[in-house]
Structures are given as structure tokens and as C-alpha cells.
C-alpha positions as MATLAB code, in Angstrom:
seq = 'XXXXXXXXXXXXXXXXXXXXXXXXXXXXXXXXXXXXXXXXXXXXXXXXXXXXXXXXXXXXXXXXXXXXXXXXXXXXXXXXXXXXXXXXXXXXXXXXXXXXXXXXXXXXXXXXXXXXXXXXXXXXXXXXXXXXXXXXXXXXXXXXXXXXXX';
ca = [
     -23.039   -0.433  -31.653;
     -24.173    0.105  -27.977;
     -22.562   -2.122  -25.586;
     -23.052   -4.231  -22.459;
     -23.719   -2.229  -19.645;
     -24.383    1.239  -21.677;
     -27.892    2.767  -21.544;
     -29.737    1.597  -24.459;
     -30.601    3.800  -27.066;
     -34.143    5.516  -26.348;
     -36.192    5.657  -29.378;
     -39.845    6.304  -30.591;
     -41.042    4.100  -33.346;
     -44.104    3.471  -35.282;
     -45.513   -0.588  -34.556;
     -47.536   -3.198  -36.885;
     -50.714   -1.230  -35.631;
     -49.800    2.136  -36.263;
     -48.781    3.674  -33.390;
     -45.871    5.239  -31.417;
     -44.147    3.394  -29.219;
     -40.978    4.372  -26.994;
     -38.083    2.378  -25.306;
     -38.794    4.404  -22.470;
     -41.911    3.189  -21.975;
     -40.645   -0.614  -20.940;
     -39.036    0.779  -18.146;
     -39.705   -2.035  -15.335;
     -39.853   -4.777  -18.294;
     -36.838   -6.582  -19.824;
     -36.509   -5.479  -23.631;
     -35.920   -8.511  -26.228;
     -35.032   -5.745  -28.917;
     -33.898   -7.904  -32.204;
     -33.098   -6.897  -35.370;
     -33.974   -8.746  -38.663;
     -33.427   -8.187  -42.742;
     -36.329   -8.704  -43.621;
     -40.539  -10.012  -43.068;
     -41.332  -13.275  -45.030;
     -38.158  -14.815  -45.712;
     -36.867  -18.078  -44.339;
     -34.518  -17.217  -42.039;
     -36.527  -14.114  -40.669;
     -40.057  -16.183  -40.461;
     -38.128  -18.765  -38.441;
     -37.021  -16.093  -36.061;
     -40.048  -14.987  -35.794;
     -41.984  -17.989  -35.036;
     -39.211  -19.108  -32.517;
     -40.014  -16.100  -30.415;
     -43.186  -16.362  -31.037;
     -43.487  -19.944  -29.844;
     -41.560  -19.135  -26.502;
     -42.974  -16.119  -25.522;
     -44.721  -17.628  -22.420;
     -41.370  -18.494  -21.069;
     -40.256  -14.968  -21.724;
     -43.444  -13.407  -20.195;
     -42.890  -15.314  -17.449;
     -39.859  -13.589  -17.024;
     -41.251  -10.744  -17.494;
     -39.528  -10.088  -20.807;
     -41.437   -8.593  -23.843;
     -40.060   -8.846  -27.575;
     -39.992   -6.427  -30.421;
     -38.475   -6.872  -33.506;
     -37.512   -4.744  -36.070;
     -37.253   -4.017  -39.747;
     -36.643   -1.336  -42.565;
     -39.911   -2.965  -43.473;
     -43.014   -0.907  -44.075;
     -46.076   -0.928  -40.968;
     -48.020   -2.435  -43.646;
     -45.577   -5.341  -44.577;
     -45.185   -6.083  -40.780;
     -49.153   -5.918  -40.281;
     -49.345   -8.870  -43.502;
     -46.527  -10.810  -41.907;
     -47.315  -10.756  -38.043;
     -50.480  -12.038  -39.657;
     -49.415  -14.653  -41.275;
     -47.759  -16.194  -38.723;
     -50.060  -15.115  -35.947;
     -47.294  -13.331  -34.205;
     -48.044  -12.200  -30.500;
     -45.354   -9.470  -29.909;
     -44.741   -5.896  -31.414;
     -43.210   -5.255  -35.118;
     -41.246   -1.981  -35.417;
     -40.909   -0.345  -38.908;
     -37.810    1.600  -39.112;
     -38.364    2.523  -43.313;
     -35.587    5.245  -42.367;
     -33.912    3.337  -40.632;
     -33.060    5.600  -37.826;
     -33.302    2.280  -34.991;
     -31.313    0.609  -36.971;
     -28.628    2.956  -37.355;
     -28.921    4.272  -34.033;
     -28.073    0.666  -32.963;
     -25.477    0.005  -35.117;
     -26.952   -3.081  -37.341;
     -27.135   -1.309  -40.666;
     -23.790   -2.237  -42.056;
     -22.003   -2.942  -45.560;
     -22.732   -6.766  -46.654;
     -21.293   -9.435  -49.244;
     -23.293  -11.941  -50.975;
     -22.052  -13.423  -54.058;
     -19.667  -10.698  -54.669;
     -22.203   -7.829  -54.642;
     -21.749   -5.138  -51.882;
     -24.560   -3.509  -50.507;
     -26.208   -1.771  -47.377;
     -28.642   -4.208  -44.805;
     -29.269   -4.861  -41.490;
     -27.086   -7.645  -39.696;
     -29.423   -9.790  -37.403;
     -28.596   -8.845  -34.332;
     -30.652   -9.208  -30.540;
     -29.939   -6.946  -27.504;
     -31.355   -8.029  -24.170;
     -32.372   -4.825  -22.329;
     -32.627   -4.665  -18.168;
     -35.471   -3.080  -16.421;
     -33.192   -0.294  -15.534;
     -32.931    0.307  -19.573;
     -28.877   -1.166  -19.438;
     -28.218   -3.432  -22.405;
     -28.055   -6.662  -20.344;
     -26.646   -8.936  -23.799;
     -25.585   -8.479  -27.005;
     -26.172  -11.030  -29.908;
     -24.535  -10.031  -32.965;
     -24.611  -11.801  -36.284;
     -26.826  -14.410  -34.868;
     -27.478  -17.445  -35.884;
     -31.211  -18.879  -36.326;
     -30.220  -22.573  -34.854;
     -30.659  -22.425  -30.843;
     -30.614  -18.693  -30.612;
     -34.073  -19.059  -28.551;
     -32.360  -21.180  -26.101;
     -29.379  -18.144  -25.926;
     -32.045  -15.426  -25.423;
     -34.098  -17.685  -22.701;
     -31.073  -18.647  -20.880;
     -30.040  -14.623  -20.577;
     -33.068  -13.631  -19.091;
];
């Protein structure tokens, strides 16, 4: 998993609408990259909608959010609907970002084993330096730890 102060990860991915988008491409922008299981379940949705309902505070900072899934473009385009979501939805069905990050890990949940992504948020600089890491993160004030790191 990249750290504080390496050079994030560049990466092209496809968004909610279809197109290719690169980290590169934020240069001059603080990155709110975060990670998340998966669209339309509780703890996801309330993610969402947390960033969703601060994102003026983030703009202001001039901060923009993506988050990202192993979920399909089309799954992300139904649930950034849903919930009216302002900001960019990565698909990552290979799950090359989430790899490449370090996020897709071995889990335990009532004694079955299996492969998933842990929730995770990275706060990128302008420069393109991870800035913050927030690993296994918890829902519950996690807004307040992202707006209080940028």
C-alpha cells in the first residue's frame, strides 16, 4: 500500500459516464481517492452520501472526490443516480486500482475467507504526494477526518 509522502500511483480508469480518466490529470487539485466494497449497500451508500453532502466544503478547498469499486460503469451509473451523487465513480471490474493501491486483501466474515476491497481513503496533494492515508475506515465521523486533512 502506497504511503505518506510517496507519489501516488498514476492510473487511467474508466468513470460512471464512460470515459477515461487519469490521476495525472488532477495535477493542481487535491485527490480524495477512496475505496469502497461495494454500490448500494449500507455502509457504502452512507459513504457516499457523506461526501456527497460535503463536497462544497471540499471544493472550496479545492479538493475533488472519486471513489472506487470492482463495480461495473453501469452499476455505478444506477447508484450515483440514486443518490444524486455529484463526484466521479471509478469502475475497477479488474481491479487493477485496487490492487495497485493495495486495498484488495484476504477478509473474514463469519468464518468464510475470501478476496474484497478494505475501505480505505488516500488524500492526494496537488503535487500528486499521498498527503493521508485512511485505512480500514470507519463510516462514523470519517467526513470530519477527511475535511480536517485538507
Amino acid at each position: 500500500m502506497p504511503a505518506v509522502g510517496d507519489s501516488a500511483p498514476d492510473f487511467t480508469a474508466t468513470t460512471d459516464t464512460g470515459e477515461e480518466l487519469s490521476l495525472s490529470s488532477l495535477l493542481g487539485k487535491k485527490v480524495i481517492l477512496y475505496f469502497y466494497p461495494k454500490d448500494n449497500t449500507s455502509g457504502c451508500t452512507r459513504e457516499a452520501c457523506d461526501f456527497r453532502d460535503n463536497l462544497d466544503a471540499l471544493a472550496a478547498k479545492n479538493a475533488v472526490v472519486l471513489g472506487v469499486s470492482t463495480d461495473s460503469v453501469k452499476s455505478h451509473q444506477n447508484f450515483k443516480g440514486k443518490y444524486d451523487l455529484p463526484f466521479t465513480l471509478l469502475a475497477d471490474p479488474d481491479k487493477d486500482l485496487v490492487e495497485k493501491y493495495g486495498v484488495y486483501v484476504e477478509k473474514k466474515n463469519y468464518g468464510r475467507t475470501y478476496m474484497g476491497v478494505v475501505r480505505t481513503t488516500f488524500v492526494i496533494d496537488e503535487a500528486g504526494k499521498i498527503e493521508k492515508v485512511f485505512n480500514k475506515v470507519k463510516i462514523n465521523g470519517h467526513i470530519d477526518e477527511v475535511l480536517a486533512s485538507v
